[in-house]
C-alpha positions, 0 to 999 in steps of 0.5 A: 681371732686377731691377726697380729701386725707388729711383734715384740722380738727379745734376744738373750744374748752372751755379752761377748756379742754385745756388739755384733748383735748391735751392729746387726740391729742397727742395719735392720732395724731402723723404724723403732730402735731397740733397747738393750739392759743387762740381765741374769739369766736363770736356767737348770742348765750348767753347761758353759757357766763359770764356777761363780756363775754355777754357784748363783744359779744365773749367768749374764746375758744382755737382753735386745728388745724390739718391735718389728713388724711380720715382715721384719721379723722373719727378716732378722731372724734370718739375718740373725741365724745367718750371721750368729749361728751356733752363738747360743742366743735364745729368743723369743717372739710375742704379739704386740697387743696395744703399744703407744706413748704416755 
């Protein structure tokens, strides 16, 4: 079994935090930059939707996605947690298996 080095981390995150949650990845991470794009997010939860959003069945969301390292994933996500507690952000963390440049 292979031990992962690098990690892809991907925030789903409310447009209202757009920018605090640049300018926390800005600070962070600095060796591979991020990208960001908005989506629509899809969930059976309605909670917090508004009534055209309840009526898509999606609700906006910008998504971040970046490649860090064991060390710098646990590093953000603290950082993260501290700074954005409670802020509804949804993430999730996959092994990089191959990445390059073509």
């Amino acid at each position: 079994m292979s031990t992962h080095q690098e990690y892809l981390l991907t925030l789903n995150v409310p447009p209202s935090l757009e920018e605090a949650v640049v300018d926390c990845l800005l600070m962070l991470e600095s060796e591979h930059g991020f990208s960001s794009l908005p989506v629509n997010a899809h969930h059976h939860q309605n909670q917090g939707l508004s009534l055209a959003e309840q009526v898509s069945g999606s609700q906006k969301k910008i998504r971040f996605q970046m490649y860090v390292d064991a060390t710098g994933l646990a590093k953000l996500l603290n950082q993260l947690k501290q700074e954005l507690a409670g802020a509804g952000i949804q993430y999730w963390v996959t092994p990089v298996v191959e990445k390059g440049v073509i």
